[in-house]
C-alpha beads as a LAMMPS data file, in Angstrom:
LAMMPS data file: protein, C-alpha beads

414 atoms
413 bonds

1 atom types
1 bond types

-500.0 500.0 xlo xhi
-500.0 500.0 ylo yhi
-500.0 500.0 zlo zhi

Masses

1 110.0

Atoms # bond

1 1 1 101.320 104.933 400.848
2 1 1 104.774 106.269 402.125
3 1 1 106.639 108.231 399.469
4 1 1 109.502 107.251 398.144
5 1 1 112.553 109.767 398.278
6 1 1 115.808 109.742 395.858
7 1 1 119.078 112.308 395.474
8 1 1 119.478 113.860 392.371
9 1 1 122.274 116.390 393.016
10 1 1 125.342 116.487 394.988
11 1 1 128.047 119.043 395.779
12 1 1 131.057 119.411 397.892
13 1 1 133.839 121.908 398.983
14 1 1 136.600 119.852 400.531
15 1 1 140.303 120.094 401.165
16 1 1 140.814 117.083 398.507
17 1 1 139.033 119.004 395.742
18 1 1 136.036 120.507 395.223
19 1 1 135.022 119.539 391.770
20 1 1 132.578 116.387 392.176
21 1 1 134.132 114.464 389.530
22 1 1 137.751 115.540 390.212
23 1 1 137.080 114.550 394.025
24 1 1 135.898 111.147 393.366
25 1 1 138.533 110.450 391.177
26 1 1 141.087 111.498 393.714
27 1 1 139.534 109.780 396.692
28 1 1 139.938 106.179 394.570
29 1 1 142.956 107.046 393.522
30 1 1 143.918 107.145 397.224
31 1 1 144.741 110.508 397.493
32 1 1 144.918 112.339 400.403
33 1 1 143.901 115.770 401.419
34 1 1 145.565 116.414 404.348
35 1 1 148.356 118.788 404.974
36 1 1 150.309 121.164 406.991
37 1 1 148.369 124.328 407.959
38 1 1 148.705 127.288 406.251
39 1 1 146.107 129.394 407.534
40 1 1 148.243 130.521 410.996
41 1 1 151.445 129.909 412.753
42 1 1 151.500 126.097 414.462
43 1 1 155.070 126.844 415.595
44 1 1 153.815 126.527 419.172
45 1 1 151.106 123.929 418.515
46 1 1 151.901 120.227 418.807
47 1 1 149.642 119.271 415.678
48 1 1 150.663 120.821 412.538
49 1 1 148.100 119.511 409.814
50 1 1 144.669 119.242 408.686
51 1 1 142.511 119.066 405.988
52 1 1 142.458 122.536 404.926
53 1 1 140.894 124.214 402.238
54 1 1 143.955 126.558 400.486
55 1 1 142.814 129.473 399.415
56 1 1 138.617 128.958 399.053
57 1 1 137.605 131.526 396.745
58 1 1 133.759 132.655 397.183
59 1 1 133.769 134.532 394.311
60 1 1 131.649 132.434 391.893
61 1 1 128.703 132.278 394.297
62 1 1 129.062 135.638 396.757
63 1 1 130.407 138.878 395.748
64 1 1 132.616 140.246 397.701
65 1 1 130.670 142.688 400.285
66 1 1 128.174 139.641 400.936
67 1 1 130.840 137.764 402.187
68 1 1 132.343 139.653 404.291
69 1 1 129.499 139.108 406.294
70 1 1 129.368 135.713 406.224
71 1 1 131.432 132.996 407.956
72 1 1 133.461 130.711 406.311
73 1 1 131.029 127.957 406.902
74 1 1 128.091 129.352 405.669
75 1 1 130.143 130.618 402.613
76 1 1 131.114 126.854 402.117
77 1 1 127.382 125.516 402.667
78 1 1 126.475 128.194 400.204
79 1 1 129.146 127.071 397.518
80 1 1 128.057 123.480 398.113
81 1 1 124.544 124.036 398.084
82 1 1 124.981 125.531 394.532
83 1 1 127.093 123.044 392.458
84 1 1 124.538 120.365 394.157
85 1 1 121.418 122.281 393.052
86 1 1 123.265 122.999 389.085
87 1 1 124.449 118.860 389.312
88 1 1 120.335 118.419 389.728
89 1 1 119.512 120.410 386.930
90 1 1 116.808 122.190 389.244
91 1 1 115.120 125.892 388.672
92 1 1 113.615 127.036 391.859
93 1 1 111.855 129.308 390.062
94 1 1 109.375 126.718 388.202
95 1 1 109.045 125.232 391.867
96 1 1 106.553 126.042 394.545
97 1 1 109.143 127.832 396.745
98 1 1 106.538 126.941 400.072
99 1 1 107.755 122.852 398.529
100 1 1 111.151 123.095 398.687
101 1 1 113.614 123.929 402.138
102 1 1 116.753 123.030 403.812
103 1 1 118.175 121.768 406.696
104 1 1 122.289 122.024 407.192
105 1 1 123.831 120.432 410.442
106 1 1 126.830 121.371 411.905
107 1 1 128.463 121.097 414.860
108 1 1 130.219 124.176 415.586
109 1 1 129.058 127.169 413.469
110 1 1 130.806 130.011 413.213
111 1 1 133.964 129.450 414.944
112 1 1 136.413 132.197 412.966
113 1 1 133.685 135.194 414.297
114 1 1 133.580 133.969 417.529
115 1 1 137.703 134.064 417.502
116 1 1 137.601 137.468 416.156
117 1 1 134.850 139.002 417.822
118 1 1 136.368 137.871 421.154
119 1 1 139.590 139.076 420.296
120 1 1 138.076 142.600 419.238
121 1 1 136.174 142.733 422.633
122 1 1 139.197 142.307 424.540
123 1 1 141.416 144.525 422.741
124 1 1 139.076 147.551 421.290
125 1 1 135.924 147.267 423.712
126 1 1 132.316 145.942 423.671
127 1 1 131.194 149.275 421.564
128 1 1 133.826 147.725 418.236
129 1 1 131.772 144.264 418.041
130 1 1 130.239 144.032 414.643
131 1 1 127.034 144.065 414.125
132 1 1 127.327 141.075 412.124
133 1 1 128.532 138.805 415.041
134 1 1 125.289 136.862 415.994
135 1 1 124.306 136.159 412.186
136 1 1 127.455 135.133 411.417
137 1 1 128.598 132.421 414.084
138 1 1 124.796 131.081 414.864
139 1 1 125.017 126.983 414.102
140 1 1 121.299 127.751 411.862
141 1 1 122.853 130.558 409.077
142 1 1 124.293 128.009 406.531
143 1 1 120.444 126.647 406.662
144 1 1 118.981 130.324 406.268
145 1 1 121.466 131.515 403.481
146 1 1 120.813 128.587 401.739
147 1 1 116.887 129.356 402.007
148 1 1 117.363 133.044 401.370
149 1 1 119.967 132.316 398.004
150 1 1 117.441 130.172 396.462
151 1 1 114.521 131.800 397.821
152 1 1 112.716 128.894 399.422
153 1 1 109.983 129.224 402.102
154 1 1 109.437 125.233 403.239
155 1 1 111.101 123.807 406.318
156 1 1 114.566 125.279 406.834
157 1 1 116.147 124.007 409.796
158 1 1 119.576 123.177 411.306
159 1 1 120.983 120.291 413.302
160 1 1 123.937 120.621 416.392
161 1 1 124.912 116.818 416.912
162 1 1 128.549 117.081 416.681
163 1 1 129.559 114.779 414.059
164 1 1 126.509 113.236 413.335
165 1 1 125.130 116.559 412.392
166 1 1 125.002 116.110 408.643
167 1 1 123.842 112.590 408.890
168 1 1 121.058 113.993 411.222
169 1 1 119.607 116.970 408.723
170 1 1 119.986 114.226 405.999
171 1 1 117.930 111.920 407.969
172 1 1 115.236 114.372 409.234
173 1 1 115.086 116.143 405.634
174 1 1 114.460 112.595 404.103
175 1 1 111.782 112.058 406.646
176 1 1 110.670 115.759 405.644
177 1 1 109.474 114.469 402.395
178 1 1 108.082 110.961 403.168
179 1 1 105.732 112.670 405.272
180 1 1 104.612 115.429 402.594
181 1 1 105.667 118.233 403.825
182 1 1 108.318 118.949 401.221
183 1 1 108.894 117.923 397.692
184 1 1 112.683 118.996 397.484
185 1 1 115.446 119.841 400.189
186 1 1 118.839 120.540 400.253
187 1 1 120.189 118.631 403.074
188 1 1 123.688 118.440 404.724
189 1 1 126.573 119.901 406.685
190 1 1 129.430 122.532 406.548
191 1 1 132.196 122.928 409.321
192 1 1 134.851 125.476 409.525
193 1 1 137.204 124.617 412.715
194 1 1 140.495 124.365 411.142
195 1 1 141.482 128.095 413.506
196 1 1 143.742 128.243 416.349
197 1 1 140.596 127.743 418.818
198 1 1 139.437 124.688 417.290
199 1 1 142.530 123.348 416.825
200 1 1 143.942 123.989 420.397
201 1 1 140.759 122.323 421.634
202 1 1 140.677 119.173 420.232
203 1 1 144.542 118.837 421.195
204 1 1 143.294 119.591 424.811
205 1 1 141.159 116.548 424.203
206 1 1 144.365 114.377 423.313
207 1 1 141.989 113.620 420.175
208 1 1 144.167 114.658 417.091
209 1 1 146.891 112.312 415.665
210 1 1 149.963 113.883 416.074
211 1 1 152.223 112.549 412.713
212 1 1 153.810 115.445 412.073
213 1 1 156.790 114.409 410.034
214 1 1 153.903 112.495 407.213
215 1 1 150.829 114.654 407.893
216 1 1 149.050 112.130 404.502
217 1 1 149.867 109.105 406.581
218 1 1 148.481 109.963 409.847
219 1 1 144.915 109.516 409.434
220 1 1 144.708 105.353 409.203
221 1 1 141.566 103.929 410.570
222 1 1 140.935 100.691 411.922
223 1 1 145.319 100.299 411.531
224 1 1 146.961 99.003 414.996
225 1 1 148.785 102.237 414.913
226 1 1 145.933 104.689 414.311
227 1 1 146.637 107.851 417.545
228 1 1 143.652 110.080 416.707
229 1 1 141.884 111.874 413.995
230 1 1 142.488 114.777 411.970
231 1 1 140.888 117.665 412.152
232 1 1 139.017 118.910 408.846
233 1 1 136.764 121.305 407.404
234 1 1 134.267 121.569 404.521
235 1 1 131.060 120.959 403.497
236 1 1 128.808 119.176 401.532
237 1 1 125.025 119.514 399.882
238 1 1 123.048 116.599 398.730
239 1 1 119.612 117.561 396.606
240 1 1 116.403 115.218 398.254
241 1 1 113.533 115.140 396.107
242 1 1 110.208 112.851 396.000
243 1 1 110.603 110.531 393.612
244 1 1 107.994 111.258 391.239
245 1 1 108.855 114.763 391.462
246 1 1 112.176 113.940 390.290
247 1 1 110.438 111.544 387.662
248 1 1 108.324 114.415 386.422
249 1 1 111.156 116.760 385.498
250 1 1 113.713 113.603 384.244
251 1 1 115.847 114.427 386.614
252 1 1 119.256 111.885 386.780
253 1 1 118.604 109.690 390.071
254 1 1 121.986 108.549 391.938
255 1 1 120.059 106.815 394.437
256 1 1 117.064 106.298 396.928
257 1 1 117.056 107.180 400.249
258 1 1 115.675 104.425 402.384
259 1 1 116.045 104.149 405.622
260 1 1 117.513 106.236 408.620
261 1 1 118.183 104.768 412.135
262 1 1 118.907 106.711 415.237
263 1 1 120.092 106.056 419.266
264 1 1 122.161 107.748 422.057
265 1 1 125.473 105.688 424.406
266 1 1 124.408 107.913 427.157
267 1 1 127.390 107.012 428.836
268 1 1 130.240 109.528 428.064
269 1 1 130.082 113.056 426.555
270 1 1 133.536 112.369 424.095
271 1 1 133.894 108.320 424.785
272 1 1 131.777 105.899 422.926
273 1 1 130.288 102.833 424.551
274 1 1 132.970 100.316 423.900
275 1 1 130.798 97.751 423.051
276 1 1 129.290 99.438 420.720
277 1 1 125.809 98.690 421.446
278 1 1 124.257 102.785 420.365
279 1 1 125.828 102.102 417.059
280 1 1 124.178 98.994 416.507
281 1 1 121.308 100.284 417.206
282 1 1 120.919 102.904 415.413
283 1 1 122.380 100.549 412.545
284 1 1 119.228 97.783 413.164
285 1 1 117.116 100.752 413.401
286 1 1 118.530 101.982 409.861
287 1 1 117.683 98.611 408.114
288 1 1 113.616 98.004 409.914
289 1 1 113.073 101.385 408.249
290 1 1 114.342 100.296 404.899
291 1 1 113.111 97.025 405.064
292 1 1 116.161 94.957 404.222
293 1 1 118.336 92.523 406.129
294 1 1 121.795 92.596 407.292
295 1 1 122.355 90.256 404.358
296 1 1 121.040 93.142 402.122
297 1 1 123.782 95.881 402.502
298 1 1 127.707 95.503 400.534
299 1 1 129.155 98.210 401.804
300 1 1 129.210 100.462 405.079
301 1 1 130.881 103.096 404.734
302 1 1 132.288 103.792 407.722
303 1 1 132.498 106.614 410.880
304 1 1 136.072 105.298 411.038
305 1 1 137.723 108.350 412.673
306 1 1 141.091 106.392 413.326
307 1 1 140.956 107.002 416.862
308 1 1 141.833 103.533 419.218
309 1 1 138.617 103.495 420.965
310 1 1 136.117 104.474 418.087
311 1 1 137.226 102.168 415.536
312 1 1 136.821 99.154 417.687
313 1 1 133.896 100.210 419.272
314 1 1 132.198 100.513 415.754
315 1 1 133.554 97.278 414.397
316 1 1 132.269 95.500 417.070
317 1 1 128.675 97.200 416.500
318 1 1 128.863 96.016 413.167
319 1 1 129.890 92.240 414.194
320 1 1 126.749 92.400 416.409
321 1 1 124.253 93.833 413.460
322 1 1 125.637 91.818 410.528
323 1 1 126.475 88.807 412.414
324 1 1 128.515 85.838 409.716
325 1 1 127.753 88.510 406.954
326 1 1 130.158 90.978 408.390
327 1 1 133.083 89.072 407.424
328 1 1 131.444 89.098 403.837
329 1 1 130.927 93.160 403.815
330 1 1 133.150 95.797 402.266
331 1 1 133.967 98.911 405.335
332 1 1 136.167 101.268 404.135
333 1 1 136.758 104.934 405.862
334 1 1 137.090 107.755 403.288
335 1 1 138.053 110.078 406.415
336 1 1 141.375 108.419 405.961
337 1 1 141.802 110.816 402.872
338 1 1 139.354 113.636 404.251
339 1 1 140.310 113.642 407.989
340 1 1 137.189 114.476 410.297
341 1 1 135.021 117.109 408.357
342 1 1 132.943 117.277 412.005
343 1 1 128.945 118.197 411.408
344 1 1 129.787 117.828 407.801
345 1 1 131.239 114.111 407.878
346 1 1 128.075 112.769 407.106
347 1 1 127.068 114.684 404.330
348 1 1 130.056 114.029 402.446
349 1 1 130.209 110.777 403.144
350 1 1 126.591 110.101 402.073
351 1 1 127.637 111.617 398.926
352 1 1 130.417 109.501 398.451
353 1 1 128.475 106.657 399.013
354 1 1 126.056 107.659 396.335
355 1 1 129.034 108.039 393.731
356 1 1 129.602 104.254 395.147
357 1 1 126.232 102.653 393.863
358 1 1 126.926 104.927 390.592
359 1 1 130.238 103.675 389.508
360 1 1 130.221 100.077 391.498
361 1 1 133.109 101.538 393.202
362 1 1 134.446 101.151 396.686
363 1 1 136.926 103.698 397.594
364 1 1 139.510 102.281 399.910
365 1 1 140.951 103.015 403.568
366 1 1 144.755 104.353 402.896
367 1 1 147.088 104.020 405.457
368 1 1 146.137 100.520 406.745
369 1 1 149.285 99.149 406.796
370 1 1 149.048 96.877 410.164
371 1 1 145.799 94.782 410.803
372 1 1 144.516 95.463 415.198
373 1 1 143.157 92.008 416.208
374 1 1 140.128 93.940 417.230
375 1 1 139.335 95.230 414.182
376 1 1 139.477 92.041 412.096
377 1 1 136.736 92.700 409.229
378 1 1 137.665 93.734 405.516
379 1 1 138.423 97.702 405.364
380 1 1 139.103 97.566 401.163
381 1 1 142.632 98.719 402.500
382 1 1 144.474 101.204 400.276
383 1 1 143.294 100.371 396.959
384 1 1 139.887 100.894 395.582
385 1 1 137.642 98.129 394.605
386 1 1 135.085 97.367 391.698
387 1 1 131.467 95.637 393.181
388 1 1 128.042 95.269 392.750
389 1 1 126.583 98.049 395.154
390 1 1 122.945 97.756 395.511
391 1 1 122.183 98.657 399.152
392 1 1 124.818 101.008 401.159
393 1 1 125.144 102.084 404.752
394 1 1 126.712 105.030 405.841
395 1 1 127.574 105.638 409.916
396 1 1 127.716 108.395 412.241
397 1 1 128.439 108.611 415.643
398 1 1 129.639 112.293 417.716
399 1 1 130.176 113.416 420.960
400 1 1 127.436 113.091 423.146
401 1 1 126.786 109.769 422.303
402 1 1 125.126 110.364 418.838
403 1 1 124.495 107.630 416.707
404 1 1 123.231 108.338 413.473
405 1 1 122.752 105.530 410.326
406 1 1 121.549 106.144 407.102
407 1 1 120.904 103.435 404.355
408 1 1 120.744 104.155 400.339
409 1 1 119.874 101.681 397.171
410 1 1 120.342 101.555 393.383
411 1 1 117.265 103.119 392.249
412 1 1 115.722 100.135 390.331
413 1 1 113.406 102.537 387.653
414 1 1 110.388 101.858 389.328

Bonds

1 1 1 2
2 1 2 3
3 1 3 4
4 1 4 5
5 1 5 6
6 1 6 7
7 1 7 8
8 1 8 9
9 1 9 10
10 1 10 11
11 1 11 12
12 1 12 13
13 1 13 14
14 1 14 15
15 1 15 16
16 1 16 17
17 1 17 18
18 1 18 19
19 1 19 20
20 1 20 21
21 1 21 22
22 1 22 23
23 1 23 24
24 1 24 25
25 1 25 26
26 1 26 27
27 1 27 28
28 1 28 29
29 1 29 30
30 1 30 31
31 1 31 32
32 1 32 33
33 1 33 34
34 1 34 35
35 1 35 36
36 1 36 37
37 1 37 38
38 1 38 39
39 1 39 40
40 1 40 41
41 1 41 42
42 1 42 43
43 1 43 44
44 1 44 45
45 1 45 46
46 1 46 47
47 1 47 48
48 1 48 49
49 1 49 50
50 1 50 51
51 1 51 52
52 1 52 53
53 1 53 54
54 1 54 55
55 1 55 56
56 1 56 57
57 1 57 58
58 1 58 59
59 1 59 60
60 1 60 61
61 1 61 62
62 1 62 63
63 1 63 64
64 1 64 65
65 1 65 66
66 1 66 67
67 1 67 68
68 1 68 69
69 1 69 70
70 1 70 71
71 1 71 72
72 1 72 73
73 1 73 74
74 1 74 75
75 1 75 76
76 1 76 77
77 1 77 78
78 1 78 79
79 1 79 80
80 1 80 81
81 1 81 82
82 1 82 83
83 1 83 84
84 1 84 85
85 1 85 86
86 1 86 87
87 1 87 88
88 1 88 89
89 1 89 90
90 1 90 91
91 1 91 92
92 1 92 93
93 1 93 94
94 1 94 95
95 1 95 96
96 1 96 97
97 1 97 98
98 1 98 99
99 1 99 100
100 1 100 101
101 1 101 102
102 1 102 103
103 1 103 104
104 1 104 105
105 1 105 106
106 1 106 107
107 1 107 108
108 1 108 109
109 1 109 110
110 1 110 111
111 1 111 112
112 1 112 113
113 1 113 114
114 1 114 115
115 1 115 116
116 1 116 117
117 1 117 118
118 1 118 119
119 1 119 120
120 1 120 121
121 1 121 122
122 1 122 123
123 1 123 124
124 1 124 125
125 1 125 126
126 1 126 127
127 1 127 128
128 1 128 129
129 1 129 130
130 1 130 131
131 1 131 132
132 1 132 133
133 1 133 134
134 1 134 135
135 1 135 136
136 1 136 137
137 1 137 138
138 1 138 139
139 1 139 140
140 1 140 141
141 1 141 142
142 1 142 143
143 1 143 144
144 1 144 145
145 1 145 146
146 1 146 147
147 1 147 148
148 1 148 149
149 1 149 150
150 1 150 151
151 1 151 152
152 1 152 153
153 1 153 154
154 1 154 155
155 1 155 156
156 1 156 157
157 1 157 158
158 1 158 159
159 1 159 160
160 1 160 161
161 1 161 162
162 1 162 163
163 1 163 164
164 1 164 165
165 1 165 166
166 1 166 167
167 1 167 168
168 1 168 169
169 1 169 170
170 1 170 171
171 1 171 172
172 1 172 173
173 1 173 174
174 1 174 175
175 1 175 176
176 1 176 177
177 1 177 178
178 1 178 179
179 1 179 180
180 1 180 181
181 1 181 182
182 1 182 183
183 1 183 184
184 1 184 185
185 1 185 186
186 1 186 187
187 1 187 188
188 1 188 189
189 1 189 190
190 1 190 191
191 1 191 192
192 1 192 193
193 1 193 194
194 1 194 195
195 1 195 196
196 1 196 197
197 1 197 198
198 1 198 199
199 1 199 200
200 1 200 201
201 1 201 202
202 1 202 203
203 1 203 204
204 1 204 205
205 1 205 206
206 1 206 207
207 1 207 208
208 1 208 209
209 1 209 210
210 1 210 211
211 1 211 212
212 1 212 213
213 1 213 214
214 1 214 215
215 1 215 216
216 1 216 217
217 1 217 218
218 1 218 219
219 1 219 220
220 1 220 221
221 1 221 222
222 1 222 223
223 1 223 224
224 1 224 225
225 1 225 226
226 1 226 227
227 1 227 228
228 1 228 229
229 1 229 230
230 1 230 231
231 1 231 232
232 1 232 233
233 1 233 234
234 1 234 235
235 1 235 236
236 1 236 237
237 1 237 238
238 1 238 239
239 1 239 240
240 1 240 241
241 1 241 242
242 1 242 243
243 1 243 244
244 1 244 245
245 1 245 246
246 1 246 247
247 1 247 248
248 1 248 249
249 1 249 250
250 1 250 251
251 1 251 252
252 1 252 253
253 1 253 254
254 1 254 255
255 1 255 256
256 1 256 257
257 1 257 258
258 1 258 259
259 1 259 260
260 1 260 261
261 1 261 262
262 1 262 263
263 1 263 264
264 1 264 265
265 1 265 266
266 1 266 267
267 1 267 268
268 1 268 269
269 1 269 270
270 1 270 271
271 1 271 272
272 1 272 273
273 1 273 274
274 1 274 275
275 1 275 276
276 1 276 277
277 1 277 278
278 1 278 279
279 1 279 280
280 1 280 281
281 1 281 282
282 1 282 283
283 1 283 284
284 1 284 285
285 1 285 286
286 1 286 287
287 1 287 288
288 1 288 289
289 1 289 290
290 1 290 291
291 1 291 292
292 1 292 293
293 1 293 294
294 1 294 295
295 1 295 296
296 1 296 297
297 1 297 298
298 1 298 299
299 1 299 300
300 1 300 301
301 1 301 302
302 1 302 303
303 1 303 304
304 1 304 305
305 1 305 306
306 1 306 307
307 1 307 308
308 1 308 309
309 1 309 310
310 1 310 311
311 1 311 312
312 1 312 313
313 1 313 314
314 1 314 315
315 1 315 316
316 1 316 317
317 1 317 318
318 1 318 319
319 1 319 320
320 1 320 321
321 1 321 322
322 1 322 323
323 1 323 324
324 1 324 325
325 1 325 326
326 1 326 327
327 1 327 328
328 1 328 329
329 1 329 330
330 1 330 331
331 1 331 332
332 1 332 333
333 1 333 334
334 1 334 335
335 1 335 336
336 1 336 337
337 1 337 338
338 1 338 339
339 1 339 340
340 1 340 341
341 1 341 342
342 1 342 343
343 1 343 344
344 1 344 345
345 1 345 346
346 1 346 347
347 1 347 348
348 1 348 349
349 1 349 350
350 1 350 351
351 1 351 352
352 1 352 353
353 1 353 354
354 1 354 355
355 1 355 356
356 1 356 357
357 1 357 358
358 1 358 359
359 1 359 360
360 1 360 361
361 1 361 362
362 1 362 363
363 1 363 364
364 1 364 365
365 1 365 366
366 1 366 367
367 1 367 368
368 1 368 369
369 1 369 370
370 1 370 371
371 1 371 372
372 1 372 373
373 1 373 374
374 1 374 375
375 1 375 376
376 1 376 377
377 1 377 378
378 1 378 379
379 1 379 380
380 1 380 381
381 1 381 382
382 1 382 383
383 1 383 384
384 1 384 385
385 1 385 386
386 1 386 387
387 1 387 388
388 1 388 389
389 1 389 390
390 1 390 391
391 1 391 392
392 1 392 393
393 1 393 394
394 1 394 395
395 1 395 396
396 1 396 397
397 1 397 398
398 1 398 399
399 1 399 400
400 1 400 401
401 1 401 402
402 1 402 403
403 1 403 404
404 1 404 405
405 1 405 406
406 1 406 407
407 1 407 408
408 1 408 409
409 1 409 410
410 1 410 411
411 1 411 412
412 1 412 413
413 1 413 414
């Protein structure tokens, strides 16, 4: 018999706020988190905002020498990893630590050290490079500080999939323990590219939206006027367990993991396939292995990255899955608020979802102000909206042509 899998904790650090409750009240409030950069000078850059975290403080989880030698993505994986583990009510030490592991995507890594380190090469010499370089910007330390905080020896991996990287280690983790080899993970993503070189490349893509004058308005999927995403960072930690492990301690079950579809475009390294046929794919793949129909799911919660060529391309994915029930499904976009958290979209949004099916709540898509005739299905525009969430989708697609699709339900008790 295949075991069932639920998530019992969840934590966030995000530029909208990183207290779970706070940030969920925000995000269906409509608010956004996006802003001008503070971080460094954008005087010569010709996009000015993001979704930055002001001012993260490690303190409460890493003293101060630790991290120093950590980047800020791992520090935010860390930070996440934490509040989701306390939210679960867990103690690793009554666990079998060979039962429990971790597997954090992301799609970038450690981007800051690789900007300094560079930088110190070419100014002091190859001799001044820090020893801490190569543990620092490797794409797999948020995984292996996670495992070495909480001491746990199970699988501990990480996943590179651009922005389906979170969705991904979710995916594979879930998989992890419906096949036995875990009994707990902590699964999801962390991202830290809001730095000149991240920045400066995805403006060299033409990628970013480029609102300056209303930096809260410019992220507006699926809206006729959408011009690109916005570039954000953070991360986000969701706590997998097998469900009668979770019974067994009484933990508090948001919801069960069910099903987790994936597929590749393999037509364009940053374009997706117009028609959208790898997302529905990996979206029919999603509901075979939960066993539910189209007619199942209320709410998708969208990639939505308010570029021109991704929304369509996804609505039309979800026309060709859903068929006549697509015009009857809530989409909404909560990267309108976030911007584009990268390798951690997924994990947040996953979360969010999960906060969906608790409350009944569907948080809207701000900023959709003019309807595109080719994206013509309801996106719960700009104001949140109370209904009966039993079965959720959640979609992500990244460069490369990664299509990733996971499906969650109202744990039913039994």
């Amino acid at each position: 018999m295949t075991r069932r899998v639920v998530i019992t904790g969840l934590g966030t650090v995000n530029s909208l706020s990183s207290d779970l409750e706070q940030f969920w009240n925000q995000l269906c409030e409509g608010r956004s988190g996006i802003s001008y950069i503070e971080r460094f000078d954008t005087t010569e850059y010709p996009v000015k905002f993001a979704g930055e975290i002001k001012r993260f403080d490690p303190s409460p989880w890493v003293d101060a020498r630790e991290a120093k030698r950590l980047d800020p993505f791992s520090l935010y994986a860390i930070a996440a990893a934490q509040m989701a583990v306390d939210d679960a009510g867990l103690s690793f030490d009554k666990e079998d630590p060979f039962a429990c592991g971790v597997l954090i995507g992301s799609g970038i890594g450690g981007l800051k050290e690789i900007e300094e380190q560079h930088t110190r090469l070419l100014e002091k010499g190859p001799n001044r490079i820090s020893p801490f370089m190569i543990p620092k910007l490797m794409v797999n330390a948020a995984a292996g500080q996670v495992s070495i905080r909480f001491g746990l020896r199970g699988p501990c991996s990480a996943v590179a999939t651009a922005c389906a990287s979170a969705s991904n280690a979710l995916g594979d983790a879930f998989k992890i323990i419906q096949r036995g080899d875990a009994d707990v993970m902590l699964a999801g993503g962390s991202e830290a590219a809001v730095l000149p070189m991240g920045l400066s490349g995805f403006i060299a893509l033409r990628a970013l939206s480029r609102r300056n004058d209303n930096p809260a308005a410019a992220s507006r999927p699926f809206d006729k006027d959408r011009d690109g995403f916005v570039l954000s960072e953070g991360a986000a930690v969701l706590v997998l367990e097998e469900l009668e492990h979770a019974r067994r301690r009484g933990a508090r079950i948001y919801a069960e993991f069910l099903g987790y579809g994936l597929s590749s475009d393999g037509c364009h390294i940053t374009a997706p396939d117009p028609c959208g046929k790898g997302a529905a794919k990996a979206m029919a793949a999603a509901l075979r292995d939960a066993r539910l129909d189209p007619s199942d799911i209320d709410y998708v919660n969208a990639h939505g990255t308010s570029t021109p060529l991704g929304d369509a391309a996804e609505t039309r994915a979800i026309k060709e899955v859903f068929g006549e029930h697509a015009k009857k499904l809530a989409v909404s976009s909560t990267k309108s608020q976030l911007g584009h958290l990268l390798g951690a979209s997924g994990a947040i949004e996953l979360l969010v979802c999960c906060l969906a099916i608790r409350d009944n709540l569907i948080p809207p898509t701000i900023n959709y102000e003019t309807p595109d005739p080719e994206c013509d299905l309801d996106y719960v525009p700009n104001v949140a909206r109370h209904a009966q969430l039993d079965y959720v989708m959640s979609n992500s697609f990244g460069f490369g042509g990664h299509n990733t699709c996971l499906v969650i339900g109202r744990y039913n008790g039994r």
